[in-house]
C-alpha positions in Angstrom: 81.7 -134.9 -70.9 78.4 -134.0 -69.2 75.0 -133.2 -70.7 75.4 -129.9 -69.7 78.5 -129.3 -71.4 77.6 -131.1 -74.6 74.6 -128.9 -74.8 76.4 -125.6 -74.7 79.0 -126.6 -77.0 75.7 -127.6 -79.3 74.8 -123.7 -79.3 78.1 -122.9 -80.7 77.1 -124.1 -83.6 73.1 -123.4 -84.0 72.9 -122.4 -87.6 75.4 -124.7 -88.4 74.1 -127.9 -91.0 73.7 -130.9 -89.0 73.7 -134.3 -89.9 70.2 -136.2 -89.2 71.0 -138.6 -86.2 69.6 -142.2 -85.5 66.8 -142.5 -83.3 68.6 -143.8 -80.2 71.3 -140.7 -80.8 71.4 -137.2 -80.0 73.0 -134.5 -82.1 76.6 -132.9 -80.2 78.3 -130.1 -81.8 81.3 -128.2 -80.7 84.2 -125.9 -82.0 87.6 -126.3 -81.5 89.4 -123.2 -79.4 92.8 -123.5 -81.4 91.8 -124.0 -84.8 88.4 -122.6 -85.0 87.1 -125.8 -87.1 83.7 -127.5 -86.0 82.6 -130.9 -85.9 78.8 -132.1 -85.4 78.1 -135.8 -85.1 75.3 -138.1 -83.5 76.4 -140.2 -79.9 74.4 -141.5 -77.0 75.7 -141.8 -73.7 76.4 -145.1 -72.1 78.6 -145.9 -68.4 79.1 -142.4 -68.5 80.5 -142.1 -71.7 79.6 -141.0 -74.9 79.6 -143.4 -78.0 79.5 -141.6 -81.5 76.7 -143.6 -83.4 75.6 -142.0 -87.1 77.3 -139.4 -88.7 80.1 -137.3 -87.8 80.7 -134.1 -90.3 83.8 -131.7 -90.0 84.1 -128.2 -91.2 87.3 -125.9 -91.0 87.0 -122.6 -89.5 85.2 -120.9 -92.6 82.7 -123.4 -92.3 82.9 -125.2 -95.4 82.3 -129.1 -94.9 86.1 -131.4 -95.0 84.8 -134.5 -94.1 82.3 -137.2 -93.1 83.0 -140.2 -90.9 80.2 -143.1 -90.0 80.6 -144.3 -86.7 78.5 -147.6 -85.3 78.3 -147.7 -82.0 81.4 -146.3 -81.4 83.7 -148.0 -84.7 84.7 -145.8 -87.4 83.2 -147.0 -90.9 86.4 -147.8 -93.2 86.2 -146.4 -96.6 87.1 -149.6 -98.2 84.1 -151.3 -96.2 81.8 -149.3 -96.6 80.7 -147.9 -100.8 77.8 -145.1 -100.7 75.9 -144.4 -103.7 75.4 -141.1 -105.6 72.4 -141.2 -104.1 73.7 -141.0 -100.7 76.1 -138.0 -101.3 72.8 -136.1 -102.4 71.0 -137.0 -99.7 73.2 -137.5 -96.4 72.7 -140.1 -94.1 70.0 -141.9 -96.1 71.3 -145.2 -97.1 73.7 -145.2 -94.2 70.9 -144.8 -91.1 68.7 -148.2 -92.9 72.3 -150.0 -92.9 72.9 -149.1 -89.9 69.4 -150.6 -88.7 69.8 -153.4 -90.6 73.3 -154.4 -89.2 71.8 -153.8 -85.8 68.7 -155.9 -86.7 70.9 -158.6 -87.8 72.3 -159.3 -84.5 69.6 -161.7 -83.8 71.1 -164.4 -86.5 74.5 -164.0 -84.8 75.1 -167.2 -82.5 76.4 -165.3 -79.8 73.1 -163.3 -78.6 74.5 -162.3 -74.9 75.3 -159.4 -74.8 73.7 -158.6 -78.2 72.0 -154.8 -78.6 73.7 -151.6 -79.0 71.8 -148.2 -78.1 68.3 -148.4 -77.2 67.8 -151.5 -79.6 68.3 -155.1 -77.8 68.3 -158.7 -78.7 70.1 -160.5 -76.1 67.2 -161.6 -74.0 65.1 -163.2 -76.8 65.9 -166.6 -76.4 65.8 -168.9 -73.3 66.5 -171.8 -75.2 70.3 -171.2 -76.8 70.9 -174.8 -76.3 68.8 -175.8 -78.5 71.4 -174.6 -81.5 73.8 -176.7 -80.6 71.1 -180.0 -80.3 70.0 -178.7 -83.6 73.6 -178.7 -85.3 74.7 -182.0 -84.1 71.4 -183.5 -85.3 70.6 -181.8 -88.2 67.2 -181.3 -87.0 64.8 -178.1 -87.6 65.1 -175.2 -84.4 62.0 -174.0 -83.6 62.0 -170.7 -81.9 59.4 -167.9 -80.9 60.7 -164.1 -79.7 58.7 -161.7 -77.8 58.9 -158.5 -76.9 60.7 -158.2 -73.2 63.2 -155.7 -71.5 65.8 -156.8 -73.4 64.5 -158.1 -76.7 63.0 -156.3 -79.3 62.0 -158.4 -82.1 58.8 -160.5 -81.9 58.0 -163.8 -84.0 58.2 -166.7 -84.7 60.1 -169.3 -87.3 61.8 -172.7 -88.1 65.4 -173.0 -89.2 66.2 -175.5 -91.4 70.0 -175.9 -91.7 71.4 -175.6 -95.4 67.8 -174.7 -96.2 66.0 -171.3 -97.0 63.3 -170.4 -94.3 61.1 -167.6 -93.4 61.8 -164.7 -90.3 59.2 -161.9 -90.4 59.6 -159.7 -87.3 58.0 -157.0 -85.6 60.7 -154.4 -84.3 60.8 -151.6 -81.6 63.7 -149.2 -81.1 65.6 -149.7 -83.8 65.4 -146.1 -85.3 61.4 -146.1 -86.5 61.8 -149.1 -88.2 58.7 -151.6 -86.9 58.9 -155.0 -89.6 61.1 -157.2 -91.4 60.5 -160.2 -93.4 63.7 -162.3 -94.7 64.3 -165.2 -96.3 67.1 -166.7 -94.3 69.7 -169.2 -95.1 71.8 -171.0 -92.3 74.5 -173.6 -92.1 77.6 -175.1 -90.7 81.0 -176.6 -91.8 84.4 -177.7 -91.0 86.8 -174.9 -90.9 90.7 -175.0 -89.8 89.9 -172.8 -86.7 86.8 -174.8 -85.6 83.3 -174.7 -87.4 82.4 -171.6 -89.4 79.0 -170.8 -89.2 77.4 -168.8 -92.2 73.7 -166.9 -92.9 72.8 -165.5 -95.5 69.5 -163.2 -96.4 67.8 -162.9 -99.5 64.4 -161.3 -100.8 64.4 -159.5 -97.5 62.9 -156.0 -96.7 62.7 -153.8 -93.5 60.3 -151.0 -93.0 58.4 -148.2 -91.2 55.5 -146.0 -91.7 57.3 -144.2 -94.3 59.7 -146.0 -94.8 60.9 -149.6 -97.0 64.1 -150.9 -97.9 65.5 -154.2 -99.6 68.1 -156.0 -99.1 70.7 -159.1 -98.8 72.7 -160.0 -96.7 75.9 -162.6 -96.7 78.0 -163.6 -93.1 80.1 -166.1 -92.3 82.9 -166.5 -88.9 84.8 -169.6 -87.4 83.3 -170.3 -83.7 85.5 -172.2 -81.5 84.4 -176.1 -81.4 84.8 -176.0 -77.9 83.9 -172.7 -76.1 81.2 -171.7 -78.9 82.8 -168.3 -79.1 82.9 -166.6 -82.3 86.6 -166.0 -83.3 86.3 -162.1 -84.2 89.3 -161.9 -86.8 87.6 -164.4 -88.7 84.4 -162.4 -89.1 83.5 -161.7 -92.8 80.4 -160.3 -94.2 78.0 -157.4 -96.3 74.9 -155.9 -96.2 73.7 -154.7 -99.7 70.7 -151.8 -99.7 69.3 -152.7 -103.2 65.8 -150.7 -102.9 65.0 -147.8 -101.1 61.0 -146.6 -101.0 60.5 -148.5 -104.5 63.9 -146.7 -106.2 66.8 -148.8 -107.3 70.2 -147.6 -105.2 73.8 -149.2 -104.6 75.2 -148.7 -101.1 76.7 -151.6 -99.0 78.4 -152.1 -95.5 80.6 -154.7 -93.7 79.8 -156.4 -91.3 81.3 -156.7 -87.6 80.1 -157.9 -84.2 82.1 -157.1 -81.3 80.2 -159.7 -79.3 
């Protein structure tokens, strides 16, 4: 569907409530010619395509709202993976875009960084030393590593991991929504699993945030990687993201998590 097309169906709908779209997404509403209902939901285009990323709201032809779906980067959010607070309902899209950032953020603890980055938001050129995991693992030695800014990553900073010991990662971010800072207290480690090694992080006393906005949270993810191809066995993926603050107020909302890399 072309950028023409996609904006004239958008006028169909002009006074129409929309949802509030990520940054790297752009808002595409249409109506459907047999049954008169309308949808709006946030997507960027990519190879041609379009990928839904953000919300997706559906109304039926009177105009009265039936449903809301989450999509990121093209995968429907489950209902049993994903629990939104009564906060959220009264405020739409809220909790679920700093999720969304978050999960996208979180890429860059993933062993697999290759072809990390979804959207405008990248991580899979930040380190040009992946080797040095593995030498790390197998001597239970400390991995130094320092990130800069490039054309394909877009986190910046330094830090030491420790396996099976917290450590520090403050970042500065760019195109991940307007989110420009983290700082996490991470937790990595590796053990013997029936599929291979399962490798596991987890983040605590951690907050993201931009100029008007800052959010806690805490994160838990574990999956088997194959002992001898390194690859991350996808099935075996398992993890959440908790919000547990938002701009200074208590809230409940988490998400699964799962990388398709």
């Amino acid at each position: 569907m072309n950028i023409l097309l996609l904006l004239f169906l958008s006028s169909l709908l002009h006074a129409q409530e929309v949802p509030e779209c990520p940054t790297e997404s752009f808002l595409i509403q249409f109506t459907s010619p047999a049954t008169g209902g309308k949808k709006s939901f946030c997507g960027y285009q990519k190879d041609g395509e379009t990928v839904k990323h953000g919300e997706e709201w559906t109304f039926d032809r009177n105009g009265s709202l039936k449903k809301k779906t989450y999509y990121q980067h093209g995968i429907e959010g489950q209902a049993e993976n994903q629990v939104i607070s009564e906060t959220a309902k009264n405020a739409p899209g809220a909790e679920e875009k700093v999720l969304s950032a978050i999960s996208d953020m979180l890429q860059i603890l993933t062993l697999r960084k290759e072809t990390g980055g979804k959207g405008m938001f990248k991580v899979d050129k930040c380190d040009s030393r992946p080797a040095d995991w593995l030498k790390g693992v197998l001597t239970n030695s400390p991995v130094s590593k320092t990130y800069d800014f490039n054309e394909s990553c877009d986190v910046k900073g330094s830090f030491t991991a420790t396996f099976g010991a917290p450590f520090p990662v403050n970042f500065e971010l760019r195109k991940l929504q307007d989110f420009n800072k983290t700082e996490m207290k991470v937790r990595m480690s590796f053990n013997k699993s029936p599929l291979g090694v399962r490798y596991r992080f987890d983040v605590d006393e951690a907050t993201i945030s931009s100029s008007v906005t800052n959010a806690n949270f805490k994160v838990e993810y574990e999956v088997d990687v194959h002992p001898f191809t390194g690859e991350a066995i996808k099935s075996s993926q398992k993890g959440k993201v908790s919000l547990i603050k938002l701009n200074g107020k208590d809230v409940k909302a988490e998400a699964s998590l799962f990388y398709d890399n």
